[in-house]
C-alpha positions as CSV (number, residue, x, y, z in Angstrom):
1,X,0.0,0.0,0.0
2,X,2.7,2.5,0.8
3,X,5.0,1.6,-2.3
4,X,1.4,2.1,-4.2
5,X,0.6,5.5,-2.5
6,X,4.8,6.8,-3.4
7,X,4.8,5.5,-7.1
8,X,1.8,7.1,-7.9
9,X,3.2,10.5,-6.2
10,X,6.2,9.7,-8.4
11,X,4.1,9.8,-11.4
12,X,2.0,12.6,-10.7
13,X,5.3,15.1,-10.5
14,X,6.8,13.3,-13.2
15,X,4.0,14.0,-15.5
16,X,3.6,17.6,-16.6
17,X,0.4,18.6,-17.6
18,X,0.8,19.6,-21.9
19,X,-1.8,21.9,-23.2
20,X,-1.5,22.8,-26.9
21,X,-1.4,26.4,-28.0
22,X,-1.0,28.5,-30.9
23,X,2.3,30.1,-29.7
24,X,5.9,28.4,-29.6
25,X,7.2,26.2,-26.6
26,X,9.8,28.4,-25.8
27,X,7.9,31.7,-26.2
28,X,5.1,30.1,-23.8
29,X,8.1,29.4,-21.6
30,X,8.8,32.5,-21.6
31,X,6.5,34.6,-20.9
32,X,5.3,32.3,-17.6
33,X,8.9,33.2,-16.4
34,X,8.2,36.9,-16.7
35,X,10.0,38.0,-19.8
36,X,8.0,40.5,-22.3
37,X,9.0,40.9,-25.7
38,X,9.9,43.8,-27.1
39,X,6.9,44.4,-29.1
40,X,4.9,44.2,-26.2
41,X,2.8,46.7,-25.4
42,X,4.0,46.4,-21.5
43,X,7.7,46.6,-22.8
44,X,7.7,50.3,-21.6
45,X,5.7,49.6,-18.8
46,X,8.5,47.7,-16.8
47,X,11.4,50.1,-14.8
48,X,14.9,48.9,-16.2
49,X,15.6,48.4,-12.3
50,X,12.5,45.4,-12.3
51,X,13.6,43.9,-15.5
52,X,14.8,40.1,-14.9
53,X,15.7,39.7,-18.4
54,X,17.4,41.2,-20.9
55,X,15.4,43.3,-23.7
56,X,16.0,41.0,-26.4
57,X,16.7,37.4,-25.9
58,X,18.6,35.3,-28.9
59,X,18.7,31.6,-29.9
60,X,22.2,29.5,-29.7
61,X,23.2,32.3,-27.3
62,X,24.6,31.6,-23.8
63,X,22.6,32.7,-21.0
64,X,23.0,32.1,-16.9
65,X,21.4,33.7,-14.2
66,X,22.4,34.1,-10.6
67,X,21.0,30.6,-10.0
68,X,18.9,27.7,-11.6
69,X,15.8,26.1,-9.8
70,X,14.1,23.1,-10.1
71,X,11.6,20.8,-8.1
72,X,13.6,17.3,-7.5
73,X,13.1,13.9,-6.6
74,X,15.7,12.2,-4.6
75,X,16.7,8.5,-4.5
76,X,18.8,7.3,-1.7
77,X,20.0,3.6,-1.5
78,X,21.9,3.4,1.7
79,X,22.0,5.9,5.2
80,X,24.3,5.9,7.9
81,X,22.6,6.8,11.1
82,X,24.7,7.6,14.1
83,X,22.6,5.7,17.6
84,X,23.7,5.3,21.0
85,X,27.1,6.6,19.7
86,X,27.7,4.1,16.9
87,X,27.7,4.8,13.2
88,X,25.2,2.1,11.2
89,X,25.0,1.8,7.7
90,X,21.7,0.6,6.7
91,X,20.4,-0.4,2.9
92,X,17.2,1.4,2.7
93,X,15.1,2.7,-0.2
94,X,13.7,5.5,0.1
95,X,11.9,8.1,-2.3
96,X,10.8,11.9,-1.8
97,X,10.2,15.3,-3.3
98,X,12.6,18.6,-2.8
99,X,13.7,21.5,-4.7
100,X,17.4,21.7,-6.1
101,X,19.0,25.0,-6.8
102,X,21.8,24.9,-9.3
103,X,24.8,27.3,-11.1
104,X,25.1,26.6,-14.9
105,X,24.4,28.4,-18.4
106,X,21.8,27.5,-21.2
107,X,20.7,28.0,-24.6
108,X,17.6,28.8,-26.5
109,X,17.4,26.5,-29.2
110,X,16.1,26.9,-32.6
111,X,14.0,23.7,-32.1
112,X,12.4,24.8,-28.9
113,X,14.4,23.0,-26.3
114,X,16.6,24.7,-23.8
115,X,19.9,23.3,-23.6
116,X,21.0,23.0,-19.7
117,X,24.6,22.9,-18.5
118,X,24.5,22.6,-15.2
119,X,27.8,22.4,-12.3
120,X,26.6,22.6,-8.9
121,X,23.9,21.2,-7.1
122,X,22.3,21.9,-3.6
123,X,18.7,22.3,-1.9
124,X,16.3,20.7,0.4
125,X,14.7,17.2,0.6
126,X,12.2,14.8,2.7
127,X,11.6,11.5,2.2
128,X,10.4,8.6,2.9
129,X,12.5,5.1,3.1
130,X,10.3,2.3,0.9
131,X,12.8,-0.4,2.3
132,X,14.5,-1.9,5.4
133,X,16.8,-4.7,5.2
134,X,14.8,-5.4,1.6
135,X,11.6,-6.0,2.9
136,X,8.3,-4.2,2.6
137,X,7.1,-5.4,5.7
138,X,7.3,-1.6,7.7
139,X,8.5,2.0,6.8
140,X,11.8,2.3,7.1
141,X,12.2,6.2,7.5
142,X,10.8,9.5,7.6
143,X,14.0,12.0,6.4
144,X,14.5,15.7,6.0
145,X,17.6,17.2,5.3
146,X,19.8,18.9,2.6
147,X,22.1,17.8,-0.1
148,X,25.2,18.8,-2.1
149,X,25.9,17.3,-5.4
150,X,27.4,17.2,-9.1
151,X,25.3,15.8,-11.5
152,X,23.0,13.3,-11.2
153,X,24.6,12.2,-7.4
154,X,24.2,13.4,-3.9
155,X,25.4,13.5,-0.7
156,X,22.2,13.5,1.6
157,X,22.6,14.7,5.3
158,X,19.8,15.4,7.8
159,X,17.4,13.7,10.5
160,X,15.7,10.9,10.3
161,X,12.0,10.9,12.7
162,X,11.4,7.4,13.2
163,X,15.2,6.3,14.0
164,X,15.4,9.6,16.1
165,X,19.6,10.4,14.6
166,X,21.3,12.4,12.5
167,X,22.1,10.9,9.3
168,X,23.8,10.9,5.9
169,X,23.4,8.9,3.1
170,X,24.7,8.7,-0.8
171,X,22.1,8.4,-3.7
172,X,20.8,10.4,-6.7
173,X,18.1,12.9,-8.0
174,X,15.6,13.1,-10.7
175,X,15.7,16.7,-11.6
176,X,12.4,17.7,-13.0
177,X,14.0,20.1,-15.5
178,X,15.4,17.0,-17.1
179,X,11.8,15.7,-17.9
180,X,10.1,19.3,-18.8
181,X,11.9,22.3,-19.4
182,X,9.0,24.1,-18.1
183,X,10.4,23.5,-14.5
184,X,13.3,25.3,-15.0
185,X,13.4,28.5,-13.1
186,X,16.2,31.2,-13.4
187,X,16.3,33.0,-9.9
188,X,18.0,36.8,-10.2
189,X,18.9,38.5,-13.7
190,X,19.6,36.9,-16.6
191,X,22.9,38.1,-18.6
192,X,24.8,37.0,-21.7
193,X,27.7,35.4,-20.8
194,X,29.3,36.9,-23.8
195,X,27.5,39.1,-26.5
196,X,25.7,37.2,-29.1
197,X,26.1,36.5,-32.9
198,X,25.1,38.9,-35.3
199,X,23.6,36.3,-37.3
200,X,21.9,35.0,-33.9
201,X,18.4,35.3,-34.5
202,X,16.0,37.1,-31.8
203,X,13.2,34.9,-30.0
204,X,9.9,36.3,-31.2
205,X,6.9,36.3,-30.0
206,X,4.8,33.6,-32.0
C-alpha cells in the first residue's frame, strides 16, 4: 500500500500537464517566467531596475542567471545513522520530493528545447524510506535534510524521525527540468555570458 501510494506521487510530478497552443514552446516558456518581448505593449511599462531579463533574448546564445531552480526527486540507496554513539550503515530505499537550486548556463534552441549545463547542485529534501533490510514489511524512514551534489549524485545529510539520529546517506536525483523544461526557473537577472552572434536570431513572440 505505501510503495502504491509513493509511485503514484512519483508519477504525478513526473507528469507535466501539456496543453496545446498556438504560440511556440519556448515563447510560452517564456513569458510564464516573466519575460516581455519587445513588441509588447508592457515593454515600456517595466522600470529597467525590475527587469529580470534582458530586452531581447537570442537563440544559440549563452545565457546564466544568478542561479537555476528546479523541483527534484531524490533516491537514496543506503544511510548511515549515528545511535547510541555508533555509526550504522543501513540499505534502505527511500523516495521523496525537494527542490534543487543549481549554477550553470543554457541556450535557447532553434527547435524549442533549452539546452542545460548545469555544475553545482544543492537544496532541500524529505523522504520517505520504501525499504529496510529489503523487505516491505514496515516503513523504514521518515527523512529531512539537505544535499550537495554534481550531476545526477548526492550526498544526503539530515534527521531521520522514526530512528530519532542524524544521518547521511549517498544516492541520486531526478531533476524535473530534465523531464520538462518548463520547470526550469532562473532565480535573479539573466545576462549574456558573452555578447551574441550577429547572425543569432532574436526569440519572437509567435
Amino acid at each position: 500500500m505505501k510503495s502504491g501510494f509513493l509511485l503514484c506521487l512519483l508519477l504525478f510530478f513526473l507528469t507535466p500537464i501539456f496543453a496545446q497552443e498556438a504560440k511556440a514552446p519556448i515563447t510560452n516558456y517564456l513569458l510564464s517566467r516573466g519575460y516581455v518581448f519587445p513588441d509588447s505593449t508592457n515593454a515600456s511599462v517595466v522600470p529597467d531596475s525590475l527587469k529580470k531579463w534582458p530586452d531581447t533574448l537570442y537563440y544559440n546564445t549563452v545565457y546564466r542567471a544568478r542561479l537555476l531552480g528546479s523541483p527534484t526527486i531524490p533516491i537514496s540507496f543506503s544511510k548511515i545513522e549515528h545511535i547510541n554513539g555508533k555509526y550504522e550503515v543501513s540499505p534502505t530505499i527511500s523516495i521523496g520530493y525537494g527542490y534543487t537550486w543549481f549554477t550553470g548556463d543554457f541556450i535557447f534552441n532553434e527547435n524549442d528545447k533549452i539546452t542545460i549545463d548545469p555544475v553545482f547542485f544543492f537544496g532541500v529534501i524529505g523522504d520517505i524510506g520504501l525499504q529496510n533490510d529489503f523487505s516491505l514489511k514496515k516503513l523504514a524512514s521518515v527523512f529531512t535534510g539537505v544535499f550537495v551534489g554534481f550531476g545526477q549524485f548526492s550526498l544526503f545529510a539530515g534527521y531521520d524521525y522514526l530512528s530519532h539520529s542524524p544521518t547521511i546517506g549517498l544516492g541520486g536525483r531526478i531533476d524535473l527540468f530534465t523531464v520538462s523544461q518548463n520547470y526550469l526557473k532562473p532565480i535573479g537577472k539573466v545576462r549574456e555570458t558573452r555578447r551574441h552572434k550577429s547572425v543569432a536570431l532574436p526569440i519572437s513572440d509567435e
